[in-house]
DSSP file (Angstrom, degrees, kcal/mol; ACC not computed):
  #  RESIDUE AA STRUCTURE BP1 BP2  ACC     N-H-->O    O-->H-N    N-H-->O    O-->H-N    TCO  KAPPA ALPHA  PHI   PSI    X-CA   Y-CA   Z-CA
    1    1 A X              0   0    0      0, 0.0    17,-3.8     0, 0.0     2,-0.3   0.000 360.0 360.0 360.0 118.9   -6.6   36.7    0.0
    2    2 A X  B     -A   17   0A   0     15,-0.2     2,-0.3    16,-0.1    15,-0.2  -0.683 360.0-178.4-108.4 152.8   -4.1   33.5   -0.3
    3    3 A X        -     0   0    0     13,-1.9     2,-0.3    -2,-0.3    13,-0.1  -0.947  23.6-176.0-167.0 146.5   -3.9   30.8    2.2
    4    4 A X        +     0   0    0     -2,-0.3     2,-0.3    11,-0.2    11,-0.2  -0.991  41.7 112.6-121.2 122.3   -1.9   27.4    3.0
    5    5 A X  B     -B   14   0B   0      9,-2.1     9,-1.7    -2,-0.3     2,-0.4  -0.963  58.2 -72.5-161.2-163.7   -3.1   25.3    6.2
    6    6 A X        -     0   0    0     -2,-0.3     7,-0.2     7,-0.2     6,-0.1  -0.965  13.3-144.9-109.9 127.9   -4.6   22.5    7.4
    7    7 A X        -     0   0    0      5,-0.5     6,-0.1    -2,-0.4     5,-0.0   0.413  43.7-120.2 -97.5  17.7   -7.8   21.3    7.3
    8    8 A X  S    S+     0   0    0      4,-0.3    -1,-0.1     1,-0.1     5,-0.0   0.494  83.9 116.0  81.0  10.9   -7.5   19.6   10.7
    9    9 A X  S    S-     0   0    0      3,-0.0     2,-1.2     0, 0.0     3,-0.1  -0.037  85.8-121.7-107.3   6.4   -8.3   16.2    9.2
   10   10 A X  S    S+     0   0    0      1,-0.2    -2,-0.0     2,-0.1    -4,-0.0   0.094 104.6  37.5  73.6 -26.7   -4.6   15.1   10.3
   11   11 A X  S    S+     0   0    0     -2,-1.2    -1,-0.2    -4,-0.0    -3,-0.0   0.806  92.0  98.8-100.9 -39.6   -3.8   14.3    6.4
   12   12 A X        -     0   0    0     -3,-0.1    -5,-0.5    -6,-0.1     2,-0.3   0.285  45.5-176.6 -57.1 140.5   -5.5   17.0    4.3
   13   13 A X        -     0   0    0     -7,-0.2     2,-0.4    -6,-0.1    -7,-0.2  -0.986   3.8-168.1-149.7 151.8   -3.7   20.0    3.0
   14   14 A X  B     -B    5   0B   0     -9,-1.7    -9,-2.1    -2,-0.3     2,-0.4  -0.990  16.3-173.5-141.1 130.2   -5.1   22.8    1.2
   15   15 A X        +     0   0    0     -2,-0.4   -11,-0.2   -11,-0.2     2,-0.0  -0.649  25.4 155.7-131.0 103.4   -3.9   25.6   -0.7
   16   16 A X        -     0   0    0     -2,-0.4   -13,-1.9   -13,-0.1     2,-0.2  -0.178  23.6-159.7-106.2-153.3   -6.5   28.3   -2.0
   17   17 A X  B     -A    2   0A   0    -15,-0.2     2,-1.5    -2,-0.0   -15,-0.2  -0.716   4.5-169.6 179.0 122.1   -6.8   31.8   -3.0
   18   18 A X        +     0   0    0    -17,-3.8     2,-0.3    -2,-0.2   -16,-0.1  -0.610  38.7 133.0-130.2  79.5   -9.8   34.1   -3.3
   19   19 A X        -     0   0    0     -2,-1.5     4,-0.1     1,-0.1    -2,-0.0  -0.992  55.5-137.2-138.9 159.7   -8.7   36.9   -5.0
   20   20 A X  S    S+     0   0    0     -2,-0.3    -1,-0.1     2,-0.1     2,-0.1   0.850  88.1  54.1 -98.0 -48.5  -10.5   39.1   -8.2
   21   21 A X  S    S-     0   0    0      1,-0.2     2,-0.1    -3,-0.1    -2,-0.1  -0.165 100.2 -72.5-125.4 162.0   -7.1   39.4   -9.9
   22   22 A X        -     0   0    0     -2,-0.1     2,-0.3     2,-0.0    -1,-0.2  -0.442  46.6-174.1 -62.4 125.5   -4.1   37.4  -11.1
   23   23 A X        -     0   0    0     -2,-0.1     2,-1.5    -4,-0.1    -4,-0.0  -0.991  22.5-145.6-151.2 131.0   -1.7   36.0   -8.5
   24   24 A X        -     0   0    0     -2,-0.3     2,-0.3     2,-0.0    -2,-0.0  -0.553  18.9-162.0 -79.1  91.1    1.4   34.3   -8.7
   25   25 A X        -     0   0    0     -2,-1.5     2,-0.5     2,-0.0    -2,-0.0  -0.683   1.0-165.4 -85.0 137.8    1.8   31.4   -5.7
   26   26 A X        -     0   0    0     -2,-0.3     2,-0.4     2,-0.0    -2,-0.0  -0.978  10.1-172.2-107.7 121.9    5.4   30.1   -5.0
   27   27 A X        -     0   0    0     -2,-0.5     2,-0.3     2,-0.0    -2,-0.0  -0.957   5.0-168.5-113.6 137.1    5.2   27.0   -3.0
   28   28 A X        +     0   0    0     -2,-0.4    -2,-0.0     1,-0.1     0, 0.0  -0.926  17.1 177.7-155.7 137.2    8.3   25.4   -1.5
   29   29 A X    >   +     0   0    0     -2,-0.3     3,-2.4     3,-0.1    -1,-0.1   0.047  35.4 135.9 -90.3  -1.4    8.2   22.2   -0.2
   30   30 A X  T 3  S+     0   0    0      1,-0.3     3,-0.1     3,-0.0    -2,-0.1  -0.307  79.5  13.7 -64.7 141.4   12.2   21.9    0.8
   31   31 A X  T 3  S+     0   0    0      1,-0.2    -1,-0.3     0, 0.0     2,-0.1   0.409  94.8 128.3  90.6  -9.3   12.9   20.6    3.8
   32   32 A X    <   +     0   0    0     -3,-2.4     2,-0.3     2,-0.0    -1,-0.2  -0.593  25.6 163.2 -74.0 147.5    9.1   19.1    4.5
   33   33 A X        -     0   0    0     -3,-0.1     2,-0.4    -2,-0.1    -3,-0.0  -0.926  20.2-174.6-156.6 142.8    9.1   15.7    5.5
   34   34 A X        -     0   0    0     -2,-0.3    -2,-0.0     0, 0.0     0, 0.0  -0.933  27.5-128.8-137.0 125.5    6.4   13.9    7.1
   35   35 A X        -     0   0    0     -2,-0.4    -2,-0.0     1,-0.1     3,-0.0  -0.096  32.0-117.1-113.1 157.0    7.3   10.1    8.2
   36   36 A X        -     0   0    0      1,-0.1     3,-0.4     2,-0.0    -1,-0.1  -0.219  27.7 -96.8 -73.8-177.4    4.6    7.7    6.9
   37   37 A X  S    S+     0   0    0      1,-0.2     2,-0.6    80,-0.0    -1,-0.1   0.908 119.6  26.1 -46.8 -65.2    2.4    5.6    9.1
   38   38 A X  S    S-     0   0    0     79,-0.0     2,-0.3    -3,-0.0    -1,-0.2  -0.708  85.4-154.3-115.8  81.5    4.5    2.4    9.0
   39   39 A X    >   -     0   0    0     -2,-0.6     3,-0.5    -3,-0.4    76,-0.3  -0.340  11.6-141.2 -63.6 124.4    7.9    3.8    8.3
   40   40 A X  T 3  S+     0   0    0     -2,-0.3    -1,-0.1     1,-0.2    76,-0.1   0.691  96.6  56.3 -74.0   8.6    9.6    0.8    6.7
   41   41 A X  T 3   +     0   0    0     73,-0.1     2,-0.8     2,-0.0    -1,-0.2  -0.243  69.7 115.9-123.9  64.9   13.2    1.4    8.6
   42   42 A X    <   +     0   0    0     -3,-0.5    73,-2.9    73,-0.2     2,-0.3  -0.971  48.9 167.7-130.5  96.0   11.5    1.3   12.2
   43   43 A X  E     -C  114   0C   0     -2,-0.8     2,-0.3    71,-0.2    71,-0.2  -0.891  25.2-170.3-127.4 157.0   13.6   -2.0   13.0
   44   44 A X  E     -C  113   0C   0     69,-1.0    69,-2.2    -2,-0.3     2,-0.3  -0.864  24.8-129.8-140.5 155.1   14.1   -3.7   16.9
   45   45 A X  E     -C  112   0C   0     -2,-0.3     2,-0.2    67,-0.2    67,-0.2  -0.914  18.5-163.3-111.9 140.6   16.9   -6.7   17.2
   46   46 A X  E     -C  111   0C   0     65,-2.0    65,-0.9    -2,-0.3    17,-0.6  -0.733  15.0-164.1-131.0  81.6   15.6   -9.8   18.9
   47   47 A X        +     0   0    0     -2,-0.2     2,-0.2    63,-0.2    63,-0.2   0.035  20.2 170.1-163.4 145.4   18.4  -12.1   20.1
   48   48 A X        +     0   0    0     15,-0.1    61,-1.6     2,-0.1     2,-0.2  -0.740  12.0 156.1-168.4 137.8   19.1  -15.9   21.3
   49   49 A X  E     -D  108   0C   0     -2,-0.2     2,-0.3    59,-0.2    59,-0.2  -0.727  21.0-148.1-141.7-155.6   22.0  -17.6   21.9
   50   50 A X  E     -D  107   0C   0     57,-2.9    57,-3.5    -2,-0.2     2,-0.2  -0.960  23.6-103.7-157.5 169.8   23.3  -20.6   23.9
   51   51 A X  E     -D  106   0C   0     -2,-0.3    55,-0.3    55,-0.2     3,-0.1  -0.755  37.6-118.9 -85.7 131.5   26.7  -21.8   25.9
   52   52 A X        -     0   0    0     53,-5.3    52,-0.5    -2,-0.2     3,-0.1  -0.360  23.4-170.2 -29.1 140.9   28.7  -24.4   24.2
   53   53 A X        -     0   0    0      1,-0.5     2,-0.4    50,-0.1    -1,-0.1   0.435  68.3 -17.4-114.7 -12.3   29.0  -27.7   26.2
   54   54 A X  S    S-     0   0    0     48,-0.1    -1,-0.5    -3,-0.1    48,-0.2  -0.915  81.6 -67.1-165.1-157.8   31.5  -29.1   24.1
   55   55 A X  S    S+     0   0    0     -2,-0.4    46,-0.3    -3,-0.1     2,-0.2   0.035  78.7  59.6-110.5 172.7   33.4  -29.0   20.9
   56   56 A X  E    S-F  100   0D   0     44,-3.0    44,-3.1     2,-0.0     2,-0.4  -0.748  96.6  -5.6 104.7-144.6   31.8  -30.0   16.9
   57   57 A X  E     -F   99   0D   0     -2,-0.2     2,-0.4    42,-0.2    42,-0.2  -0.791  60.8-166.4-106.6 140.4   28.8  -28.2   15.0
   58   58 A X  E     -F   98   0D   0     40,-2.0    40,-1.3    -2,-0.4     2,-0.5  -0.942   2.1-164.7-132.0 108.1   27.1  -25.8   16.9
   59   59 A X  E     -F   97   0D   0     -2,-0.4     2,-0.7    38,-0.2    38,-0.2  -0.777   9.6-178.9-102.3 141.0   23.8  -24.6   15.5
   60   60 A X  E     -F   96   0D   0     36,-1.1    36,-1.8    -2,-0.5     2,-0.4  -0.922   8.5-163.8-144.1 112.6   21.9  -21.4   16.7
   61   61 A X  E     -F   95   0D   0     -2,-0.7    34,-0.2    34,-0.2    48,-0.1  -0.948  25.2-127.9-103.1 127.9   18.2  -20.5   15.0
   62   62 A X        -     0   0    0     32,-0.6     2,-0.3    -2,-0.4    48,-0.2   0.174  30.3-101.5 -48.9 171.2   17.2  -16.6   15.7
   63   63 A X        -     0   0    0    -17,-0.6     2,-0.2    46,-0.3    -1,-0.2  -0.665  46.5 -98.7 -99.3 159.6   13.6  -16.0   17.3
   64   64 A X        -     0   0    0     -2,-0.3    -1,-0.1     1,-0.1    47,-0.1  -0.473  41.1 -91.8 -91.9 176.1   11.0  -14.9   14.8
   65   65 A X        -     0   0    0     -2,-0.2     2,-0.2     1,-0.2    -1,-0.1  -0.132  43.8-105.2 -69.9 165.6    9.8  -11.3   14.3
   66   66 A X    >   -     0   0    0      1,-0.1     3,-1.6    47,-0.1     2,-0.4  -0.382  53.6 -65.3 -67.3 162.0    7.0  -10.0   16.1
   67   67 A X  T 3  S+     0   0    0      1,-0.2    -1,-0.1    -2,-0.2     3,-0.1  -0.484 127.3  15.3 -51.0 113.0    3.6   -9.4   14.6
   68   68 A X  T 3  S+     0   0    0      1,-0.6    48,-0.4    -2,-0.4    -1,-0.2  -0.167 107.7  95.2 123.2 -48.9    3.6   -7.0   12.2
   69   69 A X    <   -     0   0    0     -3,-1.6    -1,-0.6    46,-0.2     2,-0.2   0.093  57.5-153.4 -62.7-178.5    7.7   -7.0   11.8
   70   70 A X        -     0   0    0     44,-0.3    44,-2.3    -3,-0.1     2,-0.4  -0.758  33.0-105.6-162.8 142.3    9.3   -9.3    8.8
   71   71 A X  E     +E  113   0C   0     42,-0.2    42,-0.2    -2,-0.2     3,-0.1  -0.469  43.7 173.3 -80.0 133.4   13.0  -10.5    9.5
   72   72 A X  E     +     0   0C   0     40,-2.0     2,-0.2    -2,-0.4    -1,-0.2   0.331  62.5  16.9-104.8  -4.7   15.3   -8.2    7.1
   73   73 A X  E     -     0   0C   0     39,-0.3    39,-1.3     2,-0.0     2,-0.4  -0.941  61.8-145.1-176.8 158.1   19.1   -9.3    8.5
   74   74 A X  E     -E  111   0C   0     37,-0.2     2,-0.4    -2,-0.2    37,-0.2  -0.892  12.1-155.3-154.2 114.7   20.4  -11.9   10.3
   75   75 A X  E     -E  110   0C   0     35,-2.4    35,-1.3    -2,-0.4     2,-0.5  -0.808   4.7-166.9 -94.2 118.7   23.3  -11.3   12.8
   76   76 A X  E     +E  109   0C   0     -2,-0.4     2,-0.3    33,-0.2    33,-0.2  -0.866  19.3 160.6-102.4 100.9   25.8  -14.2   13.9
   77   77 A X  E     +E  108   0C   0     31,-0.6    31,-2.1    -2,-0.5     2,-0.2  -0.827  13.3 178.6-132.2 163.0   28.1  -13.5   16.9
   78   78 A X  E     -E  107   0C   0     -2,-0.3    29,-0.2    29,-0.2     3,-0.1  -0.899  35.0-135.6-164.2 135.3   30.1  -15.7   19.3
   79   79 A X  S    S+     0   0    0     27,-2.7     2,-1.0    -2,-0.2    28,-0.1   0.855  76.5 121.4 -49.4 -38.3   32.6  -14.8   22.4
   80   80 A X    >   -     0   0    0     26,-0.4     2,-2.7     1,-0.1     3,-2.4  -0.325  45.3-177.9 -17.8  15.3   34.7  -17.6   20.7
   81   81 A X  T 3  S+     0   0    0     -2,-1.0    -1,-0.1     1,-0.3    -2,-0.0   0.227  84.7  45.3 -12.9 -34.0   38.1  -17.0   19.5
   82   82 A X  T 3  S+     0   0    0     -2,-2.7     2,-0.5     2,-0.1    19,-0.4   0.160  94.3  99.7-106.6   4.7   39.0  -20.5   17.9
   83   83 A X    <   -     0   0    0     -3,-2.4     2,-0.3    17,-0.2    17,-0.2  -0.704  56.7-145.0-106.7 143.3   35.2  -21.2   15.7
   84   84 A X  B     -G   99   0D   0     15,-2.5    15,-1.4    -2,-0.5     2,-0.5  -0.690   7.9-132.8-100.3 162.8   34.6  -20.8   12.7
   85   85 A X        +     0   0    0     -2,-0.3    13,-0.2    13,-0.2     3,-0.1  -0.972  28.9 170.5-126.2 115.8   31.3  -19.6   11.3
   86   86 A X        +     0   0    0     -2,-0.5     2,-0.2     1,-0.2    12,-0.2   0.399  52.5  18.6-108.4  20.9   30.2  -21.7    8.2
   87   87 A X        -     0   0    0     10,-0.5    10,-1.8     3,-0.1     2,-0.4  -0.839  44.2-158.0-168.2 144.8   26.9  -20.9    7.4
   88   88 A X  B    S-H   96   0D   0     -2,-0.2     8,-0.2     8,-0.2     3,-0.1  -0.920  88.8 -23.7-131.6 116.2   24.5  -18.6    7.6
   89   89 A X  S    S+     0   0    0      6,-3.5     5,-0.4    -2,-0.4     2,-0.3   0.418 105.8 119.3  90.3   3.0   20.6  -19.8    7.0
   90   90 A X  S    S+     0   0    0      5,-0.6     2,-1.1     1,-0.1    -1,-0.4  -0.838  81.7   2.7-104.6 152.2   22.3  -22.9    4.8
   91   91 A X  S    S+     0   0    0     -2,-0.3     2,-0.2    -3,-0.1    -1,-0.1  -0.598 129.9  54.7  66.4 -40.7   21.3  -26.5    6.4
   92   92 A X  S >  S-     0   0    0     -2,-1.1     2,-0.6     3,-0.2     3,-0.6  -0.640 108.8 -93.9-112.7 144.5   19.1  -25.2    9.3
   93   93 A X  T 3  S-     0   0    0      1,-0.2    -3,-0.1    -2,-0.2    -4,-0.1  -0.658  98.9 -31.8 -79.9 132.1   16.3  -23.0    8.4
   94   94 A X  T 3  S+     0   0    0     -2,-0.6   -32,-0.6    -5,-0.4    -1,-0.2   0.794 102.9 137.9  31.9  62.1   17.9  -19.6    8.8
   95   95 A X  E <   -F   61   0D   0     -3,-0.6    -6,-3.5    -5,-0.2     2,-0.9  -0.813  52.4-129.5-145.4 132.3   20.2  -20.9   11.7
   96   96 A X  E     -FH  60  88D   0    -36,-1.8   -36,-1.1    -2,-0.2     2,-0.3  -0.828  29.1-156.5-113.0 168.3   24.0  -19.7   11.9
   97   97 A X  E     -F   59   0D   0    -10,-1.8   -10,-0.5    -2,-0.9     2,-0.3  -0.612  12.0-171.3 -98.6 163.5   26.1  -22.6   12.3
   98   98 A X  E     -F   58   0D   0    -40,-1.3   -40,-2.0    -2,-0.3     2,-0.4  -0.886  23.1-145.8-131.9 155.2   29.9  -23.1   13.8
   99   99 A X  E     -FG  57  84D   0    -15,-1.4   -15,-2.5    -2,-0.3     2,-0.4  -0.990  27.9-179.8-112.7 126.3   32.1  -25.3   14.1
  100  100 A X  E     -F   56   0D   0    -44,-3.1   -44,-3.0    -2,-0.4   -17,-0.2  -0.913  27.9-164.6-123.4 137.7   34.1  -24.8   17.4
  101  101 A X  S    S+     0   0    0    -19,-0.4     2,-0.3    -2,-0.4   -46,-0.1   0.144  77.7  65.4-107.5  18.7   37.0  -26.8   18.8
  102  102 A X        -     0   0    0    -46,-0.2     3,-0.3   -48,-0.2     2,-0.1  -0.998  69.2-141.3-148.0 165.1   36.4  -25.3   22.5
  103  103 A X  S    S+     0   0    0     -2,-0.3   -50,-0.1     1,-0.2     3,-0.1  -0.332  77.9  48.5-123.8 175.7   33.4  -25.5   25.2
  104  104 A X  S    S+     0   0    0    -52,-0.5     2,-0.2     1,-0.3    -1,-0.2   0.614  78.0 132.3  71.6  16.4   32.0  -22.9   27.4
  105  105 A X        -     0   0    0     -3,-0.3   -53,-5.3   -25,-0.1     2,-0.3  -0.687  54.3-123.7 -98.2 151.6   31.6  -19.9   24.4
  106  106 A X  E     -D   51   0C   0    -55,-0.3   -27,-2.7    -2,-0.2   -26,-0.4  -0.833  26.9-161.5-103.4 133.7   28.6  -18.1   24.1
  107  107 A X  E     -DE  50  78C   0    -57,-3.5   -57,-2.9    -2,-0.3     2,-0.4  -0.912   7.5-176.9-108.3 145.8   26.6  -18.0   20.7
  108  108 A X  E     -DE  49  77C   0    -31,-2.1   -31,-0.6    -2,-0.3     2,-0.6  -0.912  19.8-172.0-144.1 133.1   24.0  -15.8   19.2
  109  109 A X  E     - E   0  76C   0    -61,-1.6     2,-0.4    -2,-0.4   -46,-0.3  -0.770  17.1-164.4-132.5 116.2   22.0  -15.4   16.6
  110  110 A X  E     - E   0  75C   0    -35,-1.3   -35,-2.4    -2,-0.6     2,-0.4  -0.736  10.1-145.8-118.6 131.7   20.0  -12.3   16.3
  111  111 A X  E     -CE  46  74C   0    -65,-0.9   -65,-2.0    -2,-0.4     2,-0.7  -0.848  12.9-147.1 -90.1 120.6   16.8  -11.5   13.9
  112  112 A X  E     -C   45   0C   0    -39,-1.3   -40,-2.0    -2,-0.4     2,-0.6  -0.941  19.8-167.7 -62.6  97.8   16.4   -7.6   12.4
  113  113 A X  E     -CE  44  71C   0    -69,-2.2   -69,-1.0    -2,-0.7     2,-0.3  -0.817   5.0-165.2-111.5 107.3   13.1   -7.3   12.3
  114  114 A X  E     -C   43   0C   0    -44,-2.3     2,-1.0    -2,-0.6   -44,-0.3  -0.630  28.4-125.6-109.0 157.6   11.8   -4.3   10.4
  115  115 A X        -     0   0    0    -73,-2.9   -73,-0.2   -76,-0.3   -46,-0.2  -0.743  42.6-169.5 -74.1  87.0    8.1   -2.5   10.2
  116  116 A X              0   0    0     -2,-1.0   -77,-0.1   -48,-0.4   -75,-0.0  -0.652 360.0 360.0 -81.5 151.5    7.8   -2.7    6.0
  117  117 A X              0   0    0     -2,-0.1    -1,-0.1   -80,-0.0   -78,-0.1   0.818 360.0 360.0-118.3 360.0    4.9   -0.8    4.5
């Protein structure tokens, strides 16, 4: 008598065999997958941005992670057509910068914030 289960302990796995004779077990494991506790690519985006009111350097710093998260990526986007983006995370701490020569664009700067384990 062979057996594979679970011992109901939510991690434990057991594989016995209570037999008088010689027995050959094939175990296959293909295709098992069991996701960890804190699976480290369990990521949320956290966003803030502002309106221009007028023209020059235009700074935007992300929000920090939640508890628990740690920022992994740092996104820079703007409605803008005419700015340029000259930094990211350089002058300001982790802030992206523009320079824009037109008013009334929206900017953003967005934190990835992933579950590591």
């Amino acid at each position: 008598y062979s057996g594979v289960g679970n011992e109901n302990t939510g991690r434990d796995f057991a594989i016995w065999n209570e037999s008088a004779g010689t027995v050959h077990v094939v175990i296959d494991v293909l295709g098992y997958f069991r996701k960890p506790d804190n699976y480290a690519l369990s990521c949320t985006q956290h966003s803030a941005s502002i309106t221009s009111i007028g023209t020059g350097f235009l700074s935007v710093a992300p929000p920090s992670c939640p508890t628990g998260r740690t920022r992994t990526g740092l996104l820079c986007d703007t409605t803008s057509s005419t700015s340029t983006l000259n930094a990211v995370g350089y002058g300001h701490s982790d802030a992206c910068e523009w320079s824009t020569t037109t008013n009334g664009s929206s900017y953003s700067a967005t934190s990835v914030c992933c579950a590591l384990p």
